[in-house]
KOLZA-657778 format. One record per residue (C-alpha): x, y, z. Coordinates in steps of 0.1 Angstrom, whole numbers, plus 5000, padded with zeros to 4 digits. Each point is the difference from the previous one (the first is absolute). Layout:
XYZ;...
***
This chain:
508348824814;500849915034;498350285011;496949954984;496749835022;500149684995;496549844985;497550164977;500450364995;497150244995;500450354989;496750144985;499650325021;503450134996;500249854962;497150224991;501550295020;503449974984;498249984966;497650325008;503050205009;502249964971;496450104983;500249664981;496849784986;499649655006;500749954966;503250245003;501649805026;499549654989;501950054967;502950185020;499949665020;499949804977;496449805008;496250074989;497650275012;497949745013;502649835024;501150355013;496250045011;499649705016;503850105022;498250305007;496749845017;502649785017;498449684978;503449894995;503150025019;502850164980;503349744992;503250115014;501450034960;497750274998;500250155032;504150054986;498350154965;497950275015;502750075029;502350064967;497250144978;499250295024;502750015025;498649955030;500849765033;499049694996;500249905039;497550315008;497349904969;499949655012;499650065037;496549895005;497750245014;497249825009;500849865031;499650365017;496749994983;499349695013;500650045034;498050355004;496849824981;500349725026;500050245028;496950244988;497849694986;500849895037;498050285013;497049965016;498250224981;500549774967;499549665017;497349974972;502150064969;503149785017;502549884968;501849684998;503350025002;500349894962;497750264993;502450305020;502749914981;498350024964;498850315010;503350135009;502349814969;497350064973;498550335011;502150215020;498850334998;496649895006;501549865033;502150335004;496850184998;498049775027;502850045027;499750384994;496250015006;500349785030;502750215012;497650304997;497249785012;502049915033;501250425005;496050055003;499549725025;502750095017;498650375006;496549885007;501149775027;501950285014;497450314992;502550164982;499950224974;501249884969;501750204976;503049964968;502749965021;498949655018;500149914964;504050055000;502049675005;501750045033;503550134998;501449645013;498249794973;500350304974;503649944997;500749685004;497749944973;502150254979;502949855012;498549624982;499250174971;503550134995;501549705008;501450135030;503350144979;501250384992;502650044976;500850365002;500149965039;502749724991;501850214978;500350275027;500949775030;503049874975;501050374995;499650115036;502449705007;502450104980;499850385011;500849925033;502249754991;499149735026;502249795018;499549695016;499749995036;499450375000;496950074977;498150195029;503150245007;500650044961;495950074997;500150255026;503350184989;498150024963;496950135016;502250285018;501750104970;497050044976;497650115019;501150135031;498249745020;501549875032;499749685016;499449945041;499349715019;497850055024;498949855035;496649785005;499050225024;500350344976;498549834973;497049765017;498649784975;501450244971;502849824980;500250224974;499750394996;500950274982;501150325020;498850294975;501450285021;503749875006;500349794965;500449685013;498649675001;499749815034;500349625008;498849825029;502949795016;497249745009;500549914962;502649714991;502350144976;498449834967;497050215010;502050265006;501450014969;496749894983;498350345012;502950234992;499449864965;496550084999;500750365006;502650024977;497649884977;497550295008;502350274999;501949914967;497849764983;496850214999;499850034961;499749644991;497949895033;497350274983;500649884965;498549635015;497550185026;498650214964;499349644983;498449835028;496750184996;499450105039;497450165009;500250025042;502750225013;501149705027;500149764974;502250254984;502350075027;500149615009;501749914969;502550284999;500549825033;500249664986;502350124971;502450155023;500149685013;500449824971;503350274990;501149935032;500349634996;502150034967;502750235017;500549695022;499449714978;501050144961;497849824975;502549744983;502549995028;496949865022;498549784968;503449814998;500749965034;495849875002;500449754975;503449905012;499549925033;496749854993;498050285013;501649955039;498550235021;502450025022;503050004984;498450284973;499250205036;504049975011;501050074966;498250384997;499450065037;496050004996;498149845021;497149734992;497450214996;502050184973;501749704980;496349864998;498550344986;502950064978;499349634987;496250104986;502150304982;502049764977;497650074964;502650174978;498949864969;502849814986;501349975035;497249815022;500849815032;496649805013;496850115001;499850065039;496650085024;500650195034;498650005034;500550135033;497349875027;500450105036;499149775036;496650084995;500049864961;499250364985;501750054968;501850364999;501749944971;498949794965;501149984966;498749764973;502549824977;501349694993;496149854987;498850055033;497050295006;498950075030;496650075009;498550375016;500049855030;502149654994;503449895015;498949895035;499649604996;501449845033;501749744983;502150204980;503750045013;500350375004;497249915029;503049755014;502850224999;499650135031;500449705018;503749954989;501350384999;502650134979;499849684980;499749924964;497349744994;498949874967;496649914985;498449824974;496050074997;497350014975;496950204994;496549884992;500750054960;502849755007;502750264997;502949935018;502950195012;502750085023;500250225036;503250095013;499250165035;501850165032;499350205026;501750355006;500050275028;499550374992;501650285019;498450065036;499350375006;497649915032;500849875036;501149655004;496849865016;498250114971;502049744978;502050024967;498549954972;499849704974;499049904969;500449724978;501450034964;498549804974;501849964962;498249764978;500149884961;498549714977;500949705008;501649894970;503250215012;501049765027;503149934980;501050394998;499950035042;502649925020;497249875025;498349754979;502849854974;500449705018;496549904993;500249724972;496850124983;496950214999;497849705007;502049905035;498750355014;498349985031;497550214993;497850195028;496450084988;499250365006;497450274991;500550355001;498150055027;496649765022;497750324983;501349874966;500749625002;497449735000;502149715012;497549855021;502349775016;502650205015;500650005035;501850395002;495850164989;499350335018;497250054983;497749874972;500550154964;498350364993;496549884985;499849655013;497349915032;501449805028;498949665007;499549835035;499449615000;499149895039;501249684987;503550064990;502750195011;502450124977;503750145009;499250384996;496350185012;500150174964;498549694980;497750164971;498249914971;502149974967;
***
């Protein structure tokens, strides 16, 4: 039960999904639960929020995971509605908040199908705007946003990929302290592969590639040796793991052949991690140390970046650590890297509020800061943020690179991090108010603006003066 959302639970979409695909009637389904026809309808139009006793009968009933049915969907609907009826070009039909979120809990596929429309809507103003000439492909999600939405959608967890990192471990049979040398013996032995380290200036901003002609794979010294070990994994993963990354690539209905290549990609990643941080080796040691970042870093020789990544990964049903969301922003606040979890869903174009720590991280480098901040729906949760350097592979004037690491979950697990424990209760947080980004949020008070909400006019009084230029009618 504890990991269960807390509050009312509303499941009517995926109810009446669960009970079209086991080709069930209503009437079908509420005597296998146990309750009338009549209740079961009004579950299904979200009218009433199911109890947690029957949450427990229809995860028993029909065998499926209760944490996933009760995740509630709507706030991704929610935050897309709030950024098209921001548009301009509906500043007549504008909704109420209220009324965005009944659309989105009591009629969400009527909400699915107005974010596809404006979607399409925005490809042909895009075009126009730029004379170009439109045609099926600018209809294609692109590759970035096409698989991190897959990746949501499954959770962000791949058994079979688990199952042949474990047996890949034991193959090699890995030793502590010399992983990388075991790995690369392995990848000698079954398939002829060498390894070489190779110079900066041989490789240039290369840090990874495969030499075809001489069988072998090459690493760029300019890598620290978790990322050189991290990359070695990745083409081990290619070369031996092939079946099962195109057993996942088959369900995942791409259509674009670099959204395609992209998650092979990200899979190969994702194999990569579990050679280094084994499933219920990493869980344990998670949970036991209170999710420590840096002592879960010392412990498997990863480096930030990869403990907080390997953290979103933690969905084996039965076996769950938190619900994580990760981030990676660089100087400039551009977010390279995003993945929704933990309650929180970021917006097409959210994640860049000034007052929210990953913002702040460069300012103490290499430090772990901790924050408490809520959203506009009055959602609250925790950021746990650092900045870290990536490899330099140009001349030293140029600079090295950096970018802060953001890991964040729902509030209520301050007791579960090692960070926040200390706090005596929920209510002592405090609590930053952010938005997920000035084109999104209409705090009018905030002194951090850039900008006035998409779809709102700006307002200049000659007789006040208020902290920010950006004042606009609400």
């Amino acid at each position: 039960m504890a990991d269960l959302p807390v509050g009312k639970i509303t499941i009517g979409p995926k109810l009446r999904k669960l009970r079209q695909n086991l080709n069930l009637n209503q009437a079908d389904m509420a005597a296998e639960l146990g309750i009338s026809a009549s209740y079961l309808n009004l579950l299904e139009n979200n009218a009433r929020p199911i109890t947690v006793p029957l949450l427990f009968k229809l995860g028993q009933t029909y065998d499926v995971d209760l944490r996933e049915i009760a995740e509630d969907d709507s706030a991704k609907l929610v935050v897309r509605l709030t950024e098209i009826f921001s548009d301009p070009a509906l500043k007549e039909y504008r909704l109420s908040r209220r009324d965005l979120h009944a659309l989105a809990n009591q009629h969400g596929q009527a909400a699915q199908s107005m974010i596809g429309l404006f979607d399409a809507y925005e490809t042909m103003r895009d075009a126009a705007y730029s004379e170009q000439r439109v045609d099926q492909s600018r209809f294609q999600p692109k590759p970035v946003e096409d698989v991190r939405s897959f990746l949501e959608k499954s959770g962000n967890y791949f058994e079979i990929l688990e199952i042949s990192a474990e047996k890949c471990r034991k193959d090699a049979n890995l030793r502590p302290g010399f992983i990388f040398s075991d790995l690369a013996a392995w990848l000698q032995q079954n398939h002829a592969i060498q390894t070489r380290l190779m110079p900066t200036n041989v490789m240039g901003s290369m840090l990874r590639q495969f030499d075809f002609h001489r069988n072998r794979i090459l690493l760029s010294e300019a890598m620290p040796e978790e990322q050189r070990l991290f990359q070695l994994g990745v083409q081990i993963a290619l070369v031996s793991c092939q079946p099962e990354i195109d057993t996942i690539i088959a369900g995942a209905g791409l259509e674009n052949s670099e959204s395609t290549n992209l998650l092979k990609m990200t899979l190969s990643n994702y194999f990569s991690a579990c050679l280094m941080m084994p499933y219920d080796n990493f869980l344990a040691a998670a949970q036991e140390t209170k999710y420590d970042l840096e002592q879960l870093s010392n412990k498997f020789g990863a480096s930030f970046e990869q403990i907080c990544h390997r953290l979103t990964t933690l969905n084996r049903p039965g076996a769950r650590g938190i619900a994580f969301f990760f981030l990676r922003v660089d100087e400039a606040g551009h977010i390279s890297k995003r993945l929704s979890g933990g309650g929180v869903e970021f917006a097409k174009y959210g994640g860049s509020c000034s007052r929210w720590i990953p913002h702040h991280a460069f300012r103490t480098p290499e430090q772990i800061q901790v924050q408490f901040a809520e959203l506009e729906d009055a959602h609250r949760f925790i950021t746990i943020t650092k900045t870290v350097f990536k490899p330099r592979t140009e001349p030293p004037y140029i600079g090295t690179p950096i970018f802060a690491i953001a890991l964040g979950c729902d509030a209520r697990h301050f007791k579960e991090l090692c960070y926040t424990e200390k706090i005596a209760s929920e209510k002592s947080f405090a609590t930053v108010p952010i938005g997920l980004g000035c084109q999104l949020c209409e705090r009018s008070d905030c002194q951090h603006r850039s900008g006035p909400p998409i779809g709102h006019e700006l307002r200049f009084d000659l007789t006040k003066r208020h902290v920010g230029l950006h004042h606009f009618r609400s």
